[in-house]
C-alpha positions as CSV (number, residue, x, y, z in Angstrom):
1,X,80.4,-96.6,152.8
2,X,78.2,-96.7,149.4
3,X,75.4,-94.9,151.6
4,X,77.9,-92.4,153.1
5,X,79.0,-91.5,149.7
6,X,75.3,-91.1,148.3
7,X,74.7,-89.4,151.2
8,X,77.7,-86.5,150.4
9,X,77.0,-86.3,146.5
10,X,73.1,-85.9,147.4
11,X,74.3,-82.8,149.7
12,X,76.8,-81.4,147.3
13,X,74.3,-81.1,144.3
14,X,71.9,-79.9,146.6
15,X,74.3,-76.7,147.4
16,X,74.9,-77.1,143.9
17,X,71.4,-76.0,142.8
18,X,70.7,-73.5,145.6
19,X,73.9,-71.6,144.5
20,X,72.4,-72.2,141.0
21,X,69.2,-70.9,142.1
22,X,70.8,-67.7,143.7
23,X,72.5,-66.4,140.5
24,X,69.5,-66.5,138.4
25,X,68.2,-64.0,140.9
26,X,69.3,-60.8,139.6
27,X,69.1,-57.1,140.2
28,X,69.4,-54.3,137.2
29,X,69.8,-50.8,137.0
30,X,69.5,-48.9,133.7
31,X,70.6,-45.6,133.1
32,X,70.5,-43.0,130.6
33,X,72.0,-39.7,129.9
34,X,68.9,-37.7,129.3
35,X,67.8,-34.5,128.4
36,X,64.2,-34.3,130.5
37,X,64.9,-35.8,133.4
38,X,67.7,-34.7,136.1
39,X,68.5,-35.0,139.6
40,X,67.5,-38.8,139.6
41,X,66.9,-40.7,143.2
42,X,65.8,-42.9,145.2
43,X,64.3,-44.9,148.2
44,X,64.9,-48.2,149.4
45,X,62.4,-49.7,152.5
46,X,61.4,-52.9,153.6
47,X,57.5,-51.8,153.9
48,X,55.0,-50.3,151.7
49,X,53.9,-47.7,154.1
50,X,57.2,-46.5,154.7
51,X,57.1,-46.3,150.6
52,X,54.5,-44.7,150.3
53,X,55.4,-41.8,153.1
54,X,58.8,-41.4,151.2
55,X,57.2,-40.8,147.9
56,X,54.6,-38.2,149.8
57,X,58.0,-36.7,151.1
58,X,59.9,-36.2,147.9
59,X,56.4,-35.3,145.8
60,X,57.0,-32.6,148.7
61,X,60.4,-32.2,147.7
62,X,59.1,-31.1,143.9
63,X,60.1,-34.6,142.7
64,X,58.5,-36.6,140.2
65,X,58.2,-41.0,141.0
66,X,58.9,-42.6,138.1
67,X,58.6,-45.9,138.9
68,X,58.6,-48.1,142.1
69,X,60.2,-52.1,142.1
70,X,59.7,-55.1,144.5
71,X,62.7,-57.5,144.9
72,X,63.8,-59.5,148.0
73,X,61.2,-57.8,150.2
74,X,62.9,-54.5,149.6
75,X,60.6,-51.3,148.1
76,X,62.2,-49.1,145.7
77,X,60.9,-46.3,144.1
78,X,62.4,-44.1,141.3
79,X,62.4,-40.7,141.3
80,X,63.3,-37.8,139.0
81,X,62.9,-33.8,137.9
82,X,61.2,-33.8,134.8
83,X,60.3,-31.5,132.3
84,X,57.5,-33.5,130.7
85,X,55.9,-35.0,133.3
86,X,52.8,-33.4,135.8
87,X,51.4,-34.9,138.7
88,X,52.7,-38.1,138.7
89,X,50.7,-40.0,141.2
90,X,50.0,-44.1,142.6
91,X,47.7,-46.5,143.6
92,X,48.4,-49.5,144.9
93,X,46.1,-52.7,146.1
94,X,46.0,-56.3,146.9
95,X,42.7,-56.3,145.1
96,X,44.1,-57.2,141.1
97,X,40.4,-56.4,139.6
98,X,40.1,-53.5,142.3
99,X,43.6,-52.3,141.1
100,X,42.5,-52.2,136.7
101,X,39.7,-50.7,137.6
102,X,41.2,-47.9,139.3
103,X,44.2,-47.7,136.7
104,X,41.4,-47.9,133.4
105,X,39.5,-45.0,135.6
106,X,42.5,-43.0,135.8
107,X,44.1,-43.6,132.3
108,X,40.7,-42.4,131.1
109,X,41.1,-39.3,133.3
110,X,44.2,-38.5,130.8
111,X,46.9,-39.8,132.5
112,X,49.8,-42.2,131.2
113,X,51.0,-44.9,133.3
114,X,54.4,-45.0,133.7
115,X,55.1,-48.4,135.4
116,X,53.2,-51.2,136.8
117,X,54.6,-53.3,139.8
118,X,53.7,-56.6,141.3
119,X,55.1,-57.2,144.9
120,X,54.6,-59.2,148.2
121,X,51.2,-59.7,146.9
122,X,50.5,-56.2,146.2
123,X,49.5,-54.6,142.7
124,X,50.8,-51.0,142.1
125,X,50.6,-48.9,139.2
126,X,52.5,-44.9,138.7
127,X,50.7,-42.4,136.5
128,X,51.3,-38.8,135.0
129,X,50.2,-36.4,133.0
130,X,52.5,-36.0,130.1
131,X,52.6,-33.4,126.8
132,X,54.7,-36.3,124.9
133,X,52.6,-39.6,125.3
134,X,48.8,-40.1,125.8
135,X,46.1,-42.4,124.8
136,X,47.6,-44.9,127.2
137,X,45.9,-48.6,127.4
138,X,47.1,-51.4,129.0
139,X,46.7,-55.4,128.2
140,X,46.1,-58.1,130.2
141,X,46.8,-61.8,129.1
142,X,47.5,-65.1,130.8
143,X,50.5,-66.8,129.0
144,X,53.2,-64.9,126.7
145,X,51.8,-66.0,123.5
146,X,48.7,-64.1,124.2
147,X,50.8,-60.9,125.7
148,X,52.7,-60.9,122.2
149,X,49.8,-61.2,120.3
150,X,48.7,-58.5,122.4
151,X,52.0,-56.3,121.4
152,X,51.6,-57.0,118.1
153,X,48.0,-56.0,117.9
154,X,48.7,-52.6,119.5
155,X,51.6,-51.6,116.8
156,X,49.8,-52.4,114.4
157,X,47.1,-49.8,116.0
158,X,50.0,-47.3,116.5
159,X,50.7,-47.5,119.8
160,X,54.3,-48.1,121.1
161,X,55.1,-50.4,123.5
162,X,55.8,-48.7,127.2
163,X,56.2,-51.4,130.1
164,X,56.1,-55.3,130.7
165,X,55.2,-56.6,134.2
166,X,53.9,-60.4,135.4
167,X,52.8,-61.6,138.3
168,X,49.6,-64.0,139.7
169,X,50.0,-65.5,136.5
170,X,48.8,-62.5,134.8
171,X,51.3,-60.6,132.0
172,X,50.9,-56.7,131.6
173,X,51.5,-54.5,128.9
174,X,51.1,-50.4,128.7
175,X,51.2,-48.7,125.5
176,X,50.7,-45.8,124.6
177,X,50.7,-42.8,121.6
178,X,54.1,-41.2,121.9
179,X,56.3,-38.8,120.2
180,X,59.4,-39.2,122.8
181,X,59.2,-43.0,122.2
182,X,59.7,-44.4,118.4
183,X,60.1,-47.9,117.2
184,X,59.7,-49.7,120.2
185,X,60.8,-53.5,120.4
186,X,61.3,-56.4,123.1
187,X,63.6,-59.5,123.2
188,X,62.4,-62.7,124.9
189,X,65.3,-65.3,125.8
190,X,65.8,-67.5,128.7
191,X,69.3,-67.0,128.9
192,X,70.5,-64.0,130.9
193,X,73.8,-64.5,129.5
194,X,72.3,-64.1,125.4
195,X,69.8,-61.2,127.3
196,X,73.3,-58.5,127.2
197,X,74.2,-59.9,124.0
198,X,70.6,-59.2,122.8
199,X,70.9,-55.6,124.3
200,X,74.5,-54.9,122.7
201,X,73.0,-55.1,119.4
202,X,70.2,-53.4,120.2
203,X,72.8,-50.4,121.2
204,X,74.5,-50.5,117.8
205,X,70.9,-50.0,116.2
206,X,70.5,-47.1,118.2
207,X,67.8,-48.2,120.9
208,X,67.6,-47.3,124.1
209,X,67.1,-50.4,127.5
210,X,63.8,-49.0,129.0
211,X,63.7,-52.2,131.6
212,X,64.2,-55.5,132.3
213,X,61.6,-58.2,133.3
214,X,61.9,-61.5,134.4
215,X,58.6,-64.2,134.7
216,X,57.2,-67.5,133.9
217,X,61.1,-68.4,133.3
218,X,61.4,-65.6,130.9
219,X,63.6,-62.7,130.5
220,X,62.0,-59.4,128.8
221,X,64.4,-56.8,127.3
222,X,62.0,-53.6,126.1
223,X,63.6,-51.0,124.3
224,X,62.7,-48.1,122.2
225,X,64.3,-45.1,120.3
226,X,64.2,-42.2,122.7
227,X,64.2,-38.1,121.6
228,X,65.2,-37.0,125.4
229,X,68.2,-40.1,125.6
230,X,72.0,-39.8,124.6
231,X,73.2,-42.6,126.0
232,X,72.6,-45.7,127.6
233,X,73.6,-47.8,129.8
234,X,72.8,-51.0,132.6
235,X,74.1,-52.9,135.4
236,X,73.2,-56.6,137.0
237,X,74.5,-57.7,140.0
238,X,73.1,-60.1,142.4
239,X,74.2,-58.0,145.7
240,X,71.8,-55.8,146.4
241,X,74.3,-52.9,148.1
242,X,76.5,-53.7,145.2
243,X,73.9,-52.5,142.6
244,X,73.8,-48.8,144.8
245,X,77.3,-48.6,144.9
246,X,76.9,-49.1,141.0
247,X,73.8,-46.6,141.1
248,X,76.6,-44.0,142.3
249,X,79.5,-44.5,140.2
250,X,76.7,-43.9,137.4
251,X,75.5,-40.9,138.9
252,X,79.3,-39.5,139.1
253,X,79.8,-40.4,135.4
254,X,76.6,-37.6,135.0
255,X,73.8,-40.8,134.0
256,X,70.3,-40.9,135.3
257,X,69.0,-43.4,137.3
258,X,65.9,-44.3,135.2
259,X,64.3,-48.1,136.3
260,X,65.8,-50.4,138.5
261,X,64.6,-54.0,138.2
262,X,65.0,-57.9,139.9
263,X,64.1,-61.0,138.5
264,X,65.2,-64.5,139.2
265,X,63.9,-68.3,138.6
266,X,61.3,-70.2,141.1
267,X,61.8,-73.6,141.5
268,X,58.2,-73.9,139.9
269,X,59.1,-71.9,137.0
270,X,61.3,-74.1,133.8
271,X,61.9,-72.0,131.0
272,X,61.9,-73.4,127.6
273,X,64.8,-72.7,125.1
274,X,63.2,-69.8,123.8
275,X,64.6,-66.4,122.0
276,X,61.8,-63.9,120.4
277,X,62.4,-60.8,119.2
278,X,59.6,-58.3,118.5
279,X,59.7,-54.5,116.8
280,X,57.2,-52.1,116.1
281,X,56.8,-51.3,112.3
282,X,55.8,-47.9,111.5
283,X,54.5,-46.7,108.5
């Protein structure tokens, strides 16, 4: 009987911790109401080369990507009409030195990058010309202390913070000069629940949610103080077909689609009870 019993409580808190395990995996979609970019989309695939023809299809289509997200082997990418942005373009490799390389080499061509992706073992980055950002750089480091100090290092250069992204171990950072984007700032929690709270306040100081990214048992929350944005706005869900149902009641309020992000804990990953909170302070 005592076996029997150990037995049942050994399966219930296993259950317990899957169930756990699957809320902490999250999807987010944030949305503004914004004054450069309309007509926001976007593509859902299980493979990259089905991506990558859908993107060829909509550049086609006179869109512009703005940003493409792994999650639950599902592709998305993000697209919109701007009225900033020029030949936004990708590159994409398994390769992670082959993959800066490339991105340093086109950054130096004048580009901007506008997101950087890590997925099913596959590096991407999305670039553009743009008249309102430039003199992007972006930062490599190999635990968050080192990515803050790397933050830190580039406000006090002048450069605003852009885009967050692990993955191999590896955190990125993109900055870059910007008159569209002021003040930029991150929070760093482990607590999804404290993450909105973090972003409420954030509201009431007049930021705007750029994204949402999740790694090493850490929640990032970048924001900055955007020209082009009225309003903002996000929603989590951990159903996938729940978050495009949400995509389209957005869309019918008249928001734009502008990053959609997923993040959730490993069973490698603990997070310490951590909360940071970083700003850019201009001159």
């Amino acid at each position: 009987m005592n076996r029997l019993i150990s037995f049942l409580l050994a399966v219930m808190l296993l259950i317990s911790f899957e169930g756990n395990a699957q809320e902490e995996k999250k999807w987010f979609a944030i949305f503004g109401e914004s004054e450069d970019i309309d007509n926001t989309g976007y593509n859902r695939t299980d493979s990259r080369w089905e991506l990558e023809s859908e993107i060829q299809q909509r550049w086609k289509d006179g869109y512009d990507l703005l940003e493409i997200e792994y999650g639950e082997g599902h592709w998305y990418a993000i697209f919109g009409k701007s009225q900033d942005l020029r030949k936004t373009s990708f590159f994409g490799s398994t390769n992670l030195l082959e993959w800066e390389t490339e991105s340093r080499e086109i950054l130096g061509n004048g580009f901007i990058m506008l997101d950087i992706e890590f997925g099913d073992g596959l590096w991407y980055g999305v670039y553009a010309q743009s008249d309102e950002m430039e003199d992007c750089r972006i930062s490599r480091a190999r635990d968050i202390n080192a990515l803050q100090r790397d933050i830190k290092n580039n406000w006090d250069d002048g450069y605003e913070l852009l885009d967050i992204e692990y993955g191999e171990e590896q955190w990125y950072a993109v900055f870059a000069k910007s008159k569209s984007h002021t003040n930029s700032g991150y929070n760093r929690i482990v607590d999804l629940w404290e993450m909105e709270y973090n972003i409420s306040q954030r509201w009431k100081d007049d930021y705007d949610l750029l994204e949402i990214e999740y790694g090493e048992g850490h929640w990032y929350a970048v924001f900055a103080k955007r020209e082009d944005i009225t309003g903002s706005a996000y929603n989590r869900t951990s159903d996938l077909i729940e978050m495009e149902y949400q995509i389209k009641q957005r869309w019918d309020e008249k928001m734009d689609l502008l990053n959609v992000g997923w993040g959730g804990k490993r069973p490698q990953e603990v997070g310490t009870n951590s909360r940071v909170r970083g700003n850019r302070k201009r001159p």
